[in-house]
C-alpha positions as CSV (number, residue, x, y, z in Angstrom):
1,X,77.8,64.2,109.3
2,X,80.5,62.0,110.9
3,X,84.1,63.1,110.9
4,X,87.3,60.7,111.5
5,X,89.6,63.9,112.2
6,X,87.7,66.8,113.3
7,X,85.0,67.5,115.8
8,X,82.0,70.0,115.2
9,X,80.2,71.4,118.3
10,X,77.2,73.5,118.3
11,X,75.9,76.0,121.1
12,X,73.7,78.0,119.6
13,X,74.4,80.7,117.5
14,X,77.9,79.8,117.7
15,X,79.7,76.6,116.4
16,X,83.0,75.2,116.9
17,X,85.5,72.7,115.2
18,X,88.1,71.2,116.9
19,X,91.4,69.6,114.8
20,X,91.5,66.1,116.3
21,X,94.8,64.6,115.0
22,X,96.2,65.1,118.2
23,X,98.6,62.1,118.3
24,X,99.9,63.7,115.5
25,X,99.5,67.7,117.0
26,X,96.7,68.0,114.4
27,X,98.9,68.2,111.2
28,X,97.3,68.7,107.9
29,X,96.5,66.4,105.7
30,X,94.1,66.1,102.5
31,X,91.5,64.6,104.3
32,X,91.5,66.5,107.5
33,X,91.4,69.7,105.0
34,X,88.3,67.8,103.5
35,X,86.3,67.6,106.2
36,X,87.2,70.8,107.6
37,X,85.8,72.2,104.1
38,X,82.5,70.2,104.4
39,X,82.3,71.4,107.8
40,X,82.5,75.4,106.8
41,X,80.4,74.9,104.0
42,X,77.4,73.4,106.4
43,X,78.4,76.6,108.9
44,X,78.4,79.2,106.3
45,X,75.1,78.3,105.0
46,X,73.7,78.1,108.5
47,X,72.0,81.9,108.8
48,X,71.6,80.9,112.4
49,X,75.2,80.6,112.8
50,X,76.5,84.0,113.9
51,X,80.5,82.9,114.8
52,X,82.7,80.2,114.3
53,X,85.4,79.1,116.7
54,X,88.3,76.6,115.5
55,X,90.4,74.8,118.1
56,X,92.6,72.1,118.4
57,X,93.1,69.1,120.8
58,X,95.3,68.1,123.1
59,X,99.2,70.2,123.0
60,X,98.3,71.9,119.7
61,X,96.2,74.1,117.3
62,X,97.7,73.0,114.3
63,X,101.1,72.1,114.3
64,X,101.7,72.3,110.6
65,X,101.4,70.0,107.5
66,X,102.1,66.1,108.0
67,X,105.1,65.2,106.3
68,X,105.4,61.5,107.3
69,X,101.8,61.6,105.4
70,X,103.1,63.4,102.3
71,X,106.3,61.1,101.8
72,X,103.9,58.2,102.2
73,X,102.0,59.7,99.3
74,X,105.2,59.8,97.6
75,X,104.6,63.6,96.9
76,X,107.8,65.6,95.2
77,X,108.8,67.8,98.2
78,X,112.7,68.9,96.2
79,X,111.2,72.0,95.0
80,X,109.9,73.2,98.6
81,X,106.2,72.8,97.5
82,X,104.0,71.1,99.7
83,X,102.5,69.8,96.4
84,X,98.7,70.6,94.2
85,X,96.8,68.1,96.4
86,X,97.4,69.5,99.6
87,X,98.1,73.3,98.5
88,X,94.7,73.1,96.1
89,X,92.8,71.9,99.5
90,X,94.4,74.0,102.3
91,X,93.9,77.3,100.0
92,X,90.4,76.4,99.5
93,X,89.8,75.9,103.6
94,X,91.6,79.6,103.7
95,X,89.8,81.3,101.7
96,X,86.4,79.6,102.8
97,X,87.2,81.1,106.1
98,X,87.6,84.6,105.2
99,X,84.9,84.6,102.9
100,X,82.2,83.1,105.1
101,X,79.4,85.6,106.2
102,X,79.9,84.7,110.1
103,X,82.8,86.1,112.5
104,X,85.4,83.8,113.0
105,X,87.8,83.2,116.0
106,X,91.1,81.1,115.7
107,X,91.8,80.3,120.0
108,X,95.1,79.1,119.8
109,X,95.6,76.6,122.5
110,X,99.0,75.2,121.9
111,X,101.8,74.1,118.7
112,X,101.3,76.4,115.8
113,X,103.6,76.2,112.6
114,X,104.1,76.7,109.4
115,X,100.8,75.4,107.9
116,X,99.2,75.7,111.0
117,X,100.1,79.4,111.4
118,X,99.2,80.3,107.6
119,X,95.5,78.9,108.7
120,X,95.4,80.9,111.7
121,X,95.8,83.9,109.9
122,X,92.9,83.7,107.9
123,X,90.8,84.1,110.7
124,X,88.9,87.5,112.3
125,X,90.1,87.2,115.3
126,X,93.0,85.3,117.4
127,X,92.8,84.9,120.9
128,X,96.4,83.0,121.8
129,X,97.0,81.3,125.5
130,X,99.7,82.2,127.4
131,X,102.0,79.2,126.8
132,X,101.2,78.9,122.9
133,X,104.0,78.6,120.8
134,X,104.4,79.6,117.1
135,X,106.2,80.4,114.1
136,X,106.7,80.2,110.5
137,X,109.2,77.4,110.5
138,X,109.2,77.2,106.1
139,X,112.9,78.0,105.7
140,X,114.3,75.6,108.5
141,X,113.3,72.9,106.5
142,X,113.9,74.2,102.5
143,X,110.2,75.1,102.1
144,X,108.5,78.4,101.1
145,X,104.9,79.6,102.0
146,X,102.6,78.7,99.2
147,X,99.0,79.5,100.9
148,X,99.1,83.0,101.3
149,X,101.4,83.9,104.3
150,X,103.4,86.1,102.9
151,X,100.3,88.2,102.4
152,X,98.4,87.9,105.4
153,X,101.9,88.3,107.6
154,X,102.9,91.6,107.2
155,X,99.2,93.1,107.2
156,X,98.9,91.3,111.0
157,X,102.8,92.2,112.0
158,X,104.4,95.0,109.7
159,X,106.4,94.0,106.8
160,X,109.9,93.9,108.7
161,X,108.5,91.9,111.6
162,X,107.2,89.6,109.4
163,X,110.6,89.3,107.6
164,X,112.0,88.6,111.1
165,X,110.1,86.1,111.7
166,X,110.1,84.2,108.5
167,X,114.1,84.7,108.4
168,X,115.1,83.6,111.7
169,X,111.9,80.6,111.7
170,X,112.1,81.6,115.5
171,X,109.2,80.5,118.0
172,X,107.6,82.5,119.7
173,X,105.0,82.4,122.8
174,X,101.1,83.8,122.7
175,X,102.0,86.9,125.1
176,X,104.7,87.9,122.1
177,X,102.3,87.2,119.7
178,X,99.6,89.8,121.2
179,X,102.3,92.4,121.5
180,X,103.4,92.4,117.8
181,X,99.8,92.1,116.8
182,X,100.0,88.8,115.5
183,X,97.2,87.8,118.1
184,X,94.3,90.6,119.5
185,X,94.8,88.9,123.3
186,X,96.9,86.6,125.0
187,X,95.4,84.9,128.3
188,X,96.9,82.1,130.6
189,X,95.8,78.8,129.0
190,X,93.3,77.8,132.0
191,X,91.6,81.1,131.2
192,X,91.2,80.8,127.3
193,X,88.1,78.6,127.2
194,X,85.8,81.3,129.1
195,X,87.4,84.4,127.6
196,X,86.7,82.6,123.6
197,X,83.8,82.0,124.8
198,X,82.9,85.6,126.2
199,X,83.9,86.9,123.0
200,X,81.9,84.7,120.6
201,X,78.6,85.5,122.8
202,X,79.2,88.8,122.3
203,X,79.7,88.9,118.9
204,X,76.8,86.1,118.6
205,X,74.1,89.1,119.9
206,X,74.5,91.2,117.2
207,X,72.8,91.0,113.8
208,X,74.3,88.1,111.2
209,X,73.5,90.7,108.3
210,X,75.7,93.5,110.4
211,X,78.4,91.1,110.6
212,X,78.7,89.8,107.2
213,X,78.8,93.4,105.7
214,X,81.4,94.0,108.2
215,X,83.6,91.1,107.0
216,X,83.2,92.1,103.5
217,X,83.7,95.7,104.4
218,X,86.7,95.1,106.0
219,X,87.8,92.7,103.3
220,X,87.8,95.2,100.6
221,X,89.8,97.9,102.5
222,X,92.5,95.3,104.2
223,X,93.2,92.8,101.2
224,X,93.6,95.8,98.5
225,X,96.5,93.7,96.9
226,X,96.0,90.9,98.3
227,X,94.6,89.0,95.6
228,X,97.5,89.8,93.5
229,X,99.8,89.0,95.6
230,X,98.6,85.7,96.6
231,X,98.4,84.5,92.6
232,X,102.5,85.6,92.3
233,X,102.8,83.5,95.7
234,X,100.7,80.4,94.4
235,X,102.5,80.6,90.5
236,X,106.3,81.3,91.6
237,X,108.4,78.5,91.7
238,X,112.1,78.4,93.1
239,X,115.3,76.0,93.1
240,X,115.9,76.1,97.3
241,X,118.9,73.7,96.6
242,X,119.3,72.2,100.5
243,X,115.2,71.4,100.9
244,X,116.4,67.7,100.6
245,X,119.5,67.6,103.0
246,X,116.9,69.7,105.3
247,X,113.9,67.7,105.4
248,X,115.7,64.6,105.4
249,X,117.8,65.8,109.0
250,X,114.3,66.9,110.2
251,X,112.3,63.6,109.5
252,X,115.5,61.8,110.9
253,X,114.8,63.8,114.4
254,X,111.3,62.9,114.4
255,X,111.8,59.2,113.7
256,X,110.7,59.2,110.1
257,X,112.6,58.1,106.8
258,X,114.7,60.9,105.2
């Protein structure tokens, strides 16, 4: 299948898809969401696939959602809702990841926010360079999480780091991230190529039936709650008064219309 805004390697046992927006530092949109979907649906059903790797090129992994894209679209952003379209297609790329029978590793080259970080989450394993920089940047700009990060968060960080972190929207780099447990490793940049790679061979030797039990295993004593907690998240609305004033000043910096 060809894609316009993702890439999908194969070596293997193990498979890879790269975000390729990266003009625009790989920010969401409807249609790269699509064809990431297709993309894991072909990979899951693939029992000679044992891990998945997702990347991004150039500067980022996933910088967040495209906003430019969404005012284009003429999508209501005053509540601090990213809108059904893209919520109804990011949640579905989520919880395709954790779902699928094969390991999955986010390697976390660069620019993750907001959206961007609320994919990485949903993945086994995160292996963050060095110089990566992330946060959950929602409330800088009037927004709230609507695809499960306030969920997945706290099981990765601890509930009052991930308060921190979603109060104060602050960035932080991939060594911090490993330390808090937001990422399992953090390795210079130049290294993180060979050391994902390491990781998914090893992974890749062991039996596709093990590893699926394991991710469902897992799933069923980690997201006790989960499921719950995600439908309040998705169904919860709230008047966040300043979203316009906000996103207006932040599409000004970034050359856009307010």
């Amino acid at each position: 299948m060809t894609y316009a805004h993702i890439i999908v390697g194969r070596d293997g046992p193990i498979a890879t898809i790269t975000l390729n927006r990266a003009d625009a530092m790989n920010a969401l949109t409807p249609e790269m969401l699509g064809e990431v979907d297709a993309a894991l649906s072909d990979i899951a059903a693939d029992p000679n696939i044992n891990v998945l790797i997702m990347t991004g090129a150039g500067r980022a992994f996933c910088a967040g959602v495209d906003l430019k894209a969404l005012q284009a679209r003429g999508v209501d952003l005053s509540q601090g809702n990213v809108g059904d379209e893209l919520n109804n297609a990011a949640r579905g790329v989520i919880e395709k990841i954790e779902s699928m029978p094969q390991a999955t590793i986010a390697k976390v080259n660069g620019f993750t926010f907001t959206g961007g970080l609320e994919l990485m989450l949903a993945f086994d394993i995160i292996i963050a360079a060095e110089e990566a920089k992330m946060g959950d940047t929602h409330a800088v700009l009037g927004f709230r999480p609507t695809w499960g990060l306030t969920q997945r968060l706290p099981r990765k960080v601890g509930s009052m780091r991930a308060k921190e972190l979603s109060f104060t929207a602050r960035t932080i780099s991939g060594v911090e991230a490993a330390k808090i447990g937001l990422a399992l490793e953090a390795v210079p940049l130049a290294d993180l190529d060979a050391r994902v790679a390491a990781l998914a061979a090893a992974i890749a030797r062991n039996s596709p039936g093990s590893i699926a039990a394991y991710k469902d295993l897992y799933a069923q004593a980690n997201n006790a709650g989960q499921t719950k907690g995600l439908t309040y998240e998705r169904d919860t609305a709230y008047d966040i008064a300043d979203v316009g004033q906000r996103l207006g000043d932040f599409m000004a910096k970034l050359g856009g219309k307010g």
